[in-house]
C-alpha positions in Angstrom: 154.8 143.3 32.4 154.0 140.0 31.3 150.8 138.9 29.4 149.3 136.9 32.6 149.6 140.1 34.7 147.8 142.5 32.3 145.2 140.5 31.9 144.6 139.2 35.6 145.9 142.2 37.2 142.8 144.2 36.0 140.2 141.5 37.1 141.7 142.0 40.4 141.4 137.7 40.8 141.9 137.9 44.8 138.5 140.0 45.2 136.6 137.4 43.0 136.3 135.2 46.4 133.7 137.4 47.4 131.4 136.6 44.2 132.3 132.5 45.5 131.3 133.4 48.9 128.2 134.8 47.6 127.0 132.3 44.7 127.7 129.6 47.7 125.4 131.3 50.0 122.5 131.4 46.9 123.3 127.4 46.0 123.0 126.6 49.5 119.1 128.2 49.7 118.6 126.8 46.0 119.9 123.4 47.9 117.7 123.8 50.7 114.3 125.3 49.1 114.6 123.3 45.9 112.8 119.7 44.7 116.0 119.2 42.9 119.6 120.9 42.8 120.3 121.5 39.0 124.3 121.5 39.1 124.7 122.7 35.2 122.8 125.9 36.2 124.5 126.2 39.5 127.7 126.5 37.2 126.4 128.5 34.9 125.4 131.0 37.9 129.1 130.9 39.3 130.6 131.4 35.5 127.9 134.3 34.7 128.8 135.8 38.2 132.3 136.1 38.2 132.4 137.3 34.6 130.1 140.1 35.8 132.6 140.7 38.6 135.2 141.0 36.1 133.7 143.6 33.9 133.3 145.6 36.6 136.6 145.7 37.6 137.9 145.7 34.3 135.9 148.6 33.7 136.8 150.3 36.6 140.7 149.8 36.1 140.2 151.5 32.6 138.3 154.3 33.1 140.3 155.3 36.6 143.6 155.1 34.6 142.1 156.8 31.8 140.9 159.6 34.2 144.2 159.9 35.9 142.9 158.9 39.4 145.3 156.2 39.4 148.3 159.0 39.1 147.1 160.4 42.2 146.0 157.5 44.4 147.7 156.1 47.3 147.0 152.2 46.6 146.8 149.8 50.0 146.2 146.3 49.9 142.0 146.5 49.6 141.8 150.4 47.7 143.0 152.2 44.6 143.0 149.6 42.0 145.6 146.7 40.9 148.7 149.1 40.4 148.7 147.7 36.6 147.6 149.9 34.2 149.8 153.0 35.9 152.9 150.8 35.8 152.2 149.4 32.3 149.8 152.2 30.3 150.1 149.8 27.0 148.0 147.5 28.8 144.9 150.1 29.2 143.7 148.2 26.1 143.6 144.5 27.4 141.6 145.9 30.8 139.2 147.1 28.0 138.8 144.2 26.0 139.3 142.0 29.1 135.6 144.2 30.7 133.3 144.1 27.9 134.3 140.4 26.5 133.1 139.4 30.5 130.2 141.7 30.0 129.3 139.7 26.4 130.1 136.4 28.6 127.5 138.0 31.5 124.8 138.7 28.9 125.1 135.6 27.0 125.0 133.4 30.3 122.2 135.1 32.1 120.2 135.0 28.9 120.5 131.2 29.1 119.4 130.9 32.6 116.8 132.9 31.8 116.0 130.5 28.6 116.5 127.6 31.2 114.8 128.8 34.3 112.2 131.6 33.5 111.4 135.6 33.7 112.2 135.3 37.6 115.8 135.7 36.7 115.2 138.7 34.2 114.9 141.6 37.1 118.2 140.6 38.7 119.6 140.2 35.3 118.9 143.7 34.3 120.2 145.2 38.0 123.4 143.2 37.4 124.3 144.8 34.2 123.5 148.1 34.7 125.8 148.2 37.6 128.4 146.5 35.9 127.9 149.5 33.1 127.2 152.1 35.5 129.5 151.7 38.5 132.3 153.8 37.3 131.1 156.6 35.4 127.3 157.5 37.1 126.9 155.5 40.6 130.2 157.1 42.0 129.2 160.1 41.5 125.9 159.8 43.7 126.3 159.3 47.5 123.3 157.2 48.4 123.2 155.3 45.2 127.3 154.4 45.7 126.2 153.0 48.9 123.8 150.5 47.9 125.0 149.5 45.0 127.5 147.0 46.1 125.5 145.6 48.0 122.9 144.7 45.6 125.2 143.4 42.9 126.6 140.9 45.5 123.1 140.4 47.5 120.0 140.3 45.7 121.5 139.8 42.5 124.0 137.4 43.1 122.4 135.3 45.9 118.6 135.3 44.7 119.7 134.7 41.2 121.9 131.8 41.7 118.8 130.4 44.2 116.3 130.6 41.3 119.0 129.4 38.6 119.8 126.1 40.9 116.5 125.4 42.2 114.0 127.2 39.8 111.7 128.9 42.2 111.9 132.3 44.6 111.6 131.2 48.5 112.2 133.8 50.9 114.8 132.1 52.5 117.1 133.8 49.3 115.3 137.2 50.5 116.5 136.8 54.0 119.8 135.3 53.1 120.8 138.2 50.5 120.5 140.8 53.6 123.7 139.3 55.0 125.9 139.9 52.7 123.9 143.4 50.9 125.0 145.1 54.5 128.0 143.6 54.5 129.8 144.7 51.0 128.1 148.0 51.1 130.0 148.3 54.0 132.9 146.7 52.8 133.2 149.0 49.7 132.2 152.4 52.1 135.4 151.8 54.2 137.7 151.0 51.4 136.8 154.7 49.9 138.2 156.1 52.9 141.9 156.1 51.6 140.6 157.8 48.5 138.7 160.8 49.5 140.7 163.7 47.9 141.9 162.4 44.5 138.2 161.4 44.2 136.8 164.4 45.2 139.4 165.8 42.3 137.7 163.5 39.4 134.0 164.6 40.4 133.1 161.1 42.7 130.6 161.8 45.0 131.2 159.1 47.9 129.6 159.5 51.8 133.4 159.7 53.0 133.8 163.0 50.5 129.9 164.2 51.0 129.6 163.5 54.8 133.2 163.2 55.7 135.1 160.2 57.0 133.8 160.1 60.7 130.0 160.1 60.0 130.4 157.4 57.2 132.2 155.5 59.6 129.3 155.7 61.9 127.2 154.9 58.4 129.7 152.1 58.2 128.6 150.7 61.6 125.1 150.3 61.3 125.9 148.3 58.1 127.8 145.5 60.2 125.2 145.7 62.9 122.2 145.4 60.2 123.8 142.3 58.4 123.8 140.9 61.8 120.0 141.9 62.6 119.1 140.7 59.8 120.8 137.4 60.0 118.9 137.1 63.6 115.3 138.3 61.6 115.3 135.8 59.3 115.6 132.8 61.8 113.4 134.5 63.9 110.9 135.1 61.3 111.6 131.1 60.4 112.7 131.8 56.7 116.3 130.6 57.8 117.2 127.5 60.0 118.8 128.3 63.2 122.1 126.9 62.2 122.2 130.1 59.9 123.2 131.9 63.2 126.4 130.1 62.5 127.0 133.4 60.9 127.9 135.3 63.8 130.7 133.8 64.6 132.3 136.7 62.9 131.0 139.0 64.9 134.2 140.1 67.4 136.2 140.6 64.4 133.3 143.0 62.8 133.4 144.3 66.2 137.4 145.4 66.2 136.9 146.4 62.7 134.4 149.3 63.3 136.1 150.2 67.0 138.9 151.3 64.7 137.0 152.7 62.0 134.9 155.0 64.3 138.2 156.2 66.8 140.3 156.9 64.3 138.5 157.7 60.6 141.6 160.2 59.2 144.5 157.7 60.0 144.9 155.7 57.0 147.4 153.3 58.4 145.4 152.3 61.4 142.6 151.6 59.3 144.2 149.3 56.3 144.3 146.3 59.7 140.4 147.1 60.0 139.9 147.0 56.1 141.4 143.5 56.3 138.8 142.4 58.9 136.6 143.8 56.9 137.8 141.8 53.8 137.4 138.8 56.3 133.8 139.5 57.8 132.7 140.2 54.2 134.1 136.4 52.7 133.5 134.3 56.1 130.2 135.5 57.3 128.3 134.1 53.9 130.1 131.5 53.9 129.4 130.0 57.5 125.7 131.1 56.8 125.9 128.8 54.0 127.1 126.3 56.2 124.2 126.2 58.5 121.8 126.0 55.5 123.5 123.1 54.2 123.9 121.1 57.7 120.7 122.2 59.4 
């Protein structure tokens, strides 16, 4: 395999859009609720971001080839890992150096934000790295907390820390804003364990498709979509979001087609990869057209 594939093959570079989607949707607030929109720091969100992104994928393409879960997995297009490590085991070492020289990167650059903007940023600081350390080897292996965690990596930490990094101040516009997309990748990462549910019941992962079974998380997966919506609707309501947030659900049929499938036919693994790509979609578009509406409204 060639050098460029070991080393971007483990970062899994097509999921990074979703830490654009959400650093976009904290800019935008910063943007809006800001006297001024520092650009430097905005970058230095996005670099800090996607390097924490890396480690944990890095991370997680290590440790799951190093506890033979990638021997036994069934990949599809949005589950089971990159394919890389299985197909080229000398490269086990590059996916390690490649997740904790992003985790030194994520350390060095949310200390300087913190340096540059203040103590508000040290909470999500904290919550980003220990998910990035503890993703693989604890959170997986407890139900409820492998639920939320995704969701707060790409929600509260991702969207409320880029707001304060880019306009120095919390406003509860990033509160309201970092609901949308907290619903939305928990849910996004609950339906992409469904493909995996016996070779990680065989490693010790404790997911709600292997605790609950695959047709009552999909009914867990459903109120997820729906609250992302609700809460999209709340926060205009309350008035911590403009109206032309709403722009938002405009991914709502799609959502809709997504979970139909999930909840008719959980155990059939081939109808469900079309409904993990909507997913993929809703997940990426719908912060990304609420950022919209908070730039233009």
């Amino acid at each position: 395999m060639s050098t460029a594939g070991r080393l971007l093959g483990p970062m899994r570079v097509p999921f990074l859009a979703l830490t654009l989607a959400c650093v976009l949707l904290g800019a935008a607030v910063g943007w809006r609720t800001g006297d001024a929109f520092a650009w430097p720091l905005a970058l230095a969100a996005l670099v800090t971001a996607l390097a924490a992104h890396v480690s944990v994928n890095a991370f997680n393409e290590y440790l799951d080839f190093r506890s033979g879960l990638d021997a036994t997995t069934e990949r599809t297009p949005f589950s089971g890992g990159s394919g890389v490590l299985p197909a080229d085991p000398a490269a086990a070492p590059v996916a390690l150096t490649t997740a904790v020289a992003a985790l030194v990167v994520t350390i060095v650059g949310g200390l300087w934000l913190i340096a540059e903007r203040g103590m508000l940023l040290l909470p999500p600081g904290l919550v980003g790295v220990a998910l990035v350390l503890g993703y693989t080897t604890w959170i997986t292996r407890r139900p409820w907390a492998c639920l939320v965690a995704p969701g707060l990596g790409f929600g509260p930490v991702m969207v409320v820390g880029t707001a304060i990094a880019v306009s120095g101040q919390y406003d509860r516009a990033a509160g309201a804003a970092a609901l949308v997309p907290f619903f939305l990748v928990n849910a996004l990462l609950l339906l992409n364990q469904f493909p995996d549910v016996e070779p990680d019941r065989a490693i010790g992962r404790r997911h709600l498709p292997i605790t609950i079974g695959r047709a009552a998380a999909a009914r867990v997966y459903t109120a997820l979509v729906a609250l992302a919506y609700v809460s999209l609707v709340g926060g205009v309501v309350a008035r911590a979001l403009p109206a032309t947030a709403l722009a938002g659900l405009a991914t709502v049929p799609l959502a809709i087609s997504a979970a139909r499938t999930a909840l008719a036919r959980p155990d059939d693994i081939a109808a469900l990869v079309p409904a993990m790509g909507k997913n993929v979609i809703v997940s990426l578009a719908t912060p990304v057209l609420v950022a919209a509406g908070l730039l233009l409204g």
